[in-house]
C-alpha positions in Angstrom: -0.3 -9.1 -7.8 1.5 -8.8 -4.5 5.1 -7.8 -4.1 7.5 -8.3 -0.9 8.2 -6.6 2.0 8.4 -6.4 5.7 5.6 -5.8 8.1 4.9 -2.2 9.9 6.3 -2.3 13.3 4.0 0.1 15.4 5.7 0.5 18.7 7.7 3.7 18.7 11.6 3.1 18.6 11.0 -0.6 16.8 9.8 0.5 13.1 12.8 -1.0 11.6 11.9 -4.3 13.2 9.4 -6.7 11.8 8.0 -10.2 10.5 8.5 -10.6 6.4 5.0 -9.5 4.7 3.7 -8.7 1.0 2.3 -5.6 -0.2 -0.6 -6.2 -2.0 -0.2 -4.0 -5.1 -3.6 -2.8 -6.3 -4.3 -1.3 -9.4 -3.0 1.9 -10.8 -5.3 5.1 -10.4 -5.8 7.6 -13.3 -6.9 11.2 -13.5 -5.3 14.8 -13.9 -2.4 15.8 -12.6 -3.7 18.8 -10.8 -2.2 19.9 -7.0 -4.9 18.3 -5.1 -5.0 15.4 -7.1 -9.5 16.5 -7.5 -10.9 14.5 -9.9 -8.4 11.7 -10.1 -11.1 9.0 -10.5 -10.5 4.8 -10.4 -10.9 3.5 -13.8 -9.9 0.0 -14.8 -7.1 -0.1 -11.9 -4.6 1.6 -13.6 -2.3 4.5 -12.0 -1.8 7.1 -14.4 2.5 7.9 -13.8 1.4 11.8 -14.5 -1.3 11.3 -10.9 1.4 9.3 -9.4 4.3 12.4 -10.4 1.3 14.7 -9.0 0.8 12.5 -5.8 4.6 12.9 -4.7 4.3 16.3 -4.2 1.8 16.1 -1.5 3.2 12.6 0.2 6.4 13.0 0.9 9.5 10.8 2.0 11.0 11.0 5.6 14.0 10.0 7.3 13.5 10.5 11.2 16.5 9.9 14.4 15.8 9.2 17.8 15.5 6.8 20.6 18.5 5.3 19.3 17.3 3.8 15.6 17.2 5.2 12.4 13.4 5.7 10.7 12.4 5.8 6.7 8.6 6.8 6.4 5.7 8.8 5.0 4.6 12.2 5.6 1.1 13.7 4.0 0.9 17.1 3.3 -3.0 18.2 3.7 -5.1 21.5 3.3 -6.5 22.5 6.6 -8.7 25.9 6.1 -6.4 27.0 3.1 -3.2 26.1 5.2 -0.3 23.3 4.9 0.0 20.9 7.6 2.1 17.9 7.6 0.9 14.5 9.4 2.9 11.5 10.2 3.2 9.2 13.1 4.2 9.5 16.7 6.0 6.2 15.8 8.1 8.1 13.2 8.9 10.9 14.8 9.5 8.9 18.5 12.8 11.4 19.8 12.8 13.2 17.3 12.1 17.6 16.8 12.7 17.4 13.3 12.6 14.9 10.1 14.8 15.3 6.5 12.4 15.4 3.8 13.7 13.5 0.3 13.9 16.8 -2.0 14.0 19.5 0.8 17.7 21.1 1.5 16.5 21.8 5.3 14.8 19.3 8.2 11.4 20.1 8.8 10.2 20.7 12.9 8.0 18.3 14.5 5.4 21.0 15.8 4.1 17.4 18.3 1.6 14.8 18.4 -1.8 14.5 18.7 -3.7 13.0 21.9 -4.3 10.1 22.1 -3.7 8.7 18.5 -0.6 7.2 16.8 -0.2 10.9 14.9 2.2 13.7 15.2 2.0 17.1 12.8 5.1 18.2 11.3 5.8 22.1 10.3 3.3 22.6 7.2 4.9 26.2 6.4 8.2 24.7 5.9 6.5 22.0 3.8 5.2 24.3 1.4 7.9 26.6 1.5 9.7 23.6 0.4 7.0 23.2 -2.6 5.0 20.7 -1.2 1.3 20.6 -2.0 -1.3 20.2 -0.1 -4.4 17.5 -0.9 -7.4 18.4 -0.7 -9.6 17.0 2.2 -12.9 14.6 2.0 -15.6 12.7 4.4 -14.8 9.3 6.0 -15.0 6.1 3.7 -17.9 3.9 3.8 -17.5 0.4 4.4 -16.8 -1.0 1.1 -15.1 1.9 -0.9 -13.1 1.8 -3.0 -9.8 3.6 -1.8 -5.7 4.0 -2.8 -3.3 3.7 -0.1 -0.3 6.0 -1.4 3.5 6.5 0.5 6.6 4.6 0.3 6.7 1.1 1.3 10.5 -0.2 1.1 11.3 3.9 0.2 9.5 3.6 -3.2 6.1 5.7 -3.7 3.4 3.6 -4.6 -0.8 4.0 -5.2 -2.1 0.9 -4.9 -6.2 0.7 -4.9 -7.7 -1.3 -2.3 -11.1 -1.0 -0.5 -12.6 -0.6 3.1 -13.0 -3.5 4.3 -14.0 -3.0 8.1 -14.0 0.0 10.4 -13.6 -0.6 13.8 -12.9 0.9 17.0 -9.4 0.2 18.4 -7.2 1.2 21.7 -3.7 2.9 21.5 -1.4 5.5 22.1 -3.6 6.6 25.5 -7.1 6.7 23.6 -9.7 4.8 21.4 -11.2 5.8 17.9 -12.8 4.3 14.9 -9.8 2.8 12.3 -9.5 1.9 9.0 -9.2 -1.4 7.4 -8.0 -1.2 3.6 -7.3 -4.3 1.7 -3.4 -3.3 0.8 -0.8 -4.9 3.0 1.4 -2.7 4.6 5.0 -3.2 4.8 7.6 -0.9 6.7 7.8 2.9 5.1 4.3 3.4 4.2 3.5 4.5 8.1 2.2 8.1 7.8 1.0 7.6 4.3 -2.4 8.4 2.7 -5.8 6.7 2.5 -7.8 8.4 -0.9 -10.9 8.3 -2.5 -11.9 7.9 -5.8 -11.6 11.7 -5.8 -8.2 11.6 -4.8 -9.3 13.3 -1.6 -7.3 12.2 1.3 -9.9 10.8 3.6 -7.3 8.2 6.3 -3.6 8.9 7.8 -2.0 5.3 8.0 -0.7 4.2 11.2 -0.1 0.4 11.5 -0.3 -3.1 10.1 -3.2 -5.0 11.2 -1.8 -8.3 13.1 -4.3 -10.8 11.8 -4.0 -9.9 8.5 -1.4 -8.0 7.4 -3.5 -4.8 6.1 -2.8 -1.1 6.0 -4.9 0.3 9.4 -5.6 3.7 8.7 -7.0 6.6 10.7 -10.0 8.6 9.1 -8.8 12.1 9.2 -11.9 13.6 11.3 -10.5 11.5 14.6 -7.6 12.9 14.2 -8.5 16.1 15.3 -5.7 19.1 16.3 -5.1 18.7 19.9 -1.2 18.9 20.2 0.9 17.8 22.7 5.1 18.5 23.8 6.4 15.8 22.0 7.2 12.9 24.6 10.6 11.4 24.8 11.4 7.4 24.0 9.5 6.2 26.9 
């Protein structure tokens, strides 16, 4: 089943721009509504709403300013050593030192982003203060798995199951690392969403739209790595 949207515009400053696309919409994923989402396995390809209700408190909804435009997108709330941190992309957050979270009364800092990759951390203490949960971490995908892509395409959460379909090694944002290819088209809003496994550990950070065929691109979370930077202006 596929459902419209727009395609991800991954330039900073542009991400309300962008070519008409579809999202492909998976199947739902069942399991327990527990904080990290553990043992939410894919059965049948059918999202249970009470994982989906779970999910939502550990991917979140952001509006971002700066560089002139206006920004709706996804931030992922993760455990990192037993503490919150909050990832999203440099695209998002281009201008910006803070976001407004959907549910939170207060913005939320932009602590920077990270070299060399198309990802920026926002403040994970305000984040949980705020009652977001964090989601469990797990190892990088193999080629072939079975995954769910979860954030807010059009500003509406979805988990949609897809699978790896390629994992390549790309050039942006000053550096080059291994990416993602999952089998869900992206549209506009799902930027800084989630990559899953059949665990419901998040295992990718989405960052674009791949140009040749419309799917989510997705970091896996150990090329991330922590190295912060000040965050840059619009240039």
């Amino acid at each position: 089943m596929r459902r419209l949207g727009a395609a991800i515009v991954v330039a900073a400053c542009l991400v309300a721009a962008g070519a008409v696309s579809r999202w492909r919409a998976g199947e739902d994923l069942p399991g327990r509504p527990v904080a990290s989402v553990r043992g939410a396995l894919v059965e049948r390809g059918v999202v249970a709403p009470e994982v989906q209700e779970s999910l939502q408190r550990s991917v979140l909804l952001v509006h971002s300013s700066g560089c002139g435009s206006e920004r709706q997108a996804t931030a992922t709330v993760l455990d990192e050593g037993g503490r919150s941190i909050g990832l999203t992309n440099q695209h998002v957050v281009a201008g910006s030192v803070d976001v407004s979270v959907e549910g939170l009364e207060d913005p939320v800092g932009v602590l920077g982003t990270v070299d060399g990759r198309d990802a920026a951390r926002l403040d994970g203490d305000e984040l949980a203060a705020g009652g977001a949960r964090a989601l469990a971490t797990g190892p990088r995908p193999l080629l072939g798995a079975q995954v769910v892509v979860a954030g807010y395409p059009g500003g509406r959460f979805r988990a949609v199951t897809g699978h790896v379909r390629a994992i390549e090694a790309r050039q942006g944002y000053g550096g080059s690392s291994d990416v993602l290819i999952v089998d869900v088209e992206a549209v506009p809003g799902v930027s800084g969403g989630v990559v899953l496994d059949v665990q419901g550990r998040a295992v990718g950070l989405v960052v674009a739209r791949d140009p040749s065929s419309s799917d989510v691109v997705a970091y896996p979370l150990d090329v991330i790595g922590d190295g912060l930077r000040t965050q840059r202006g619009c240039s």
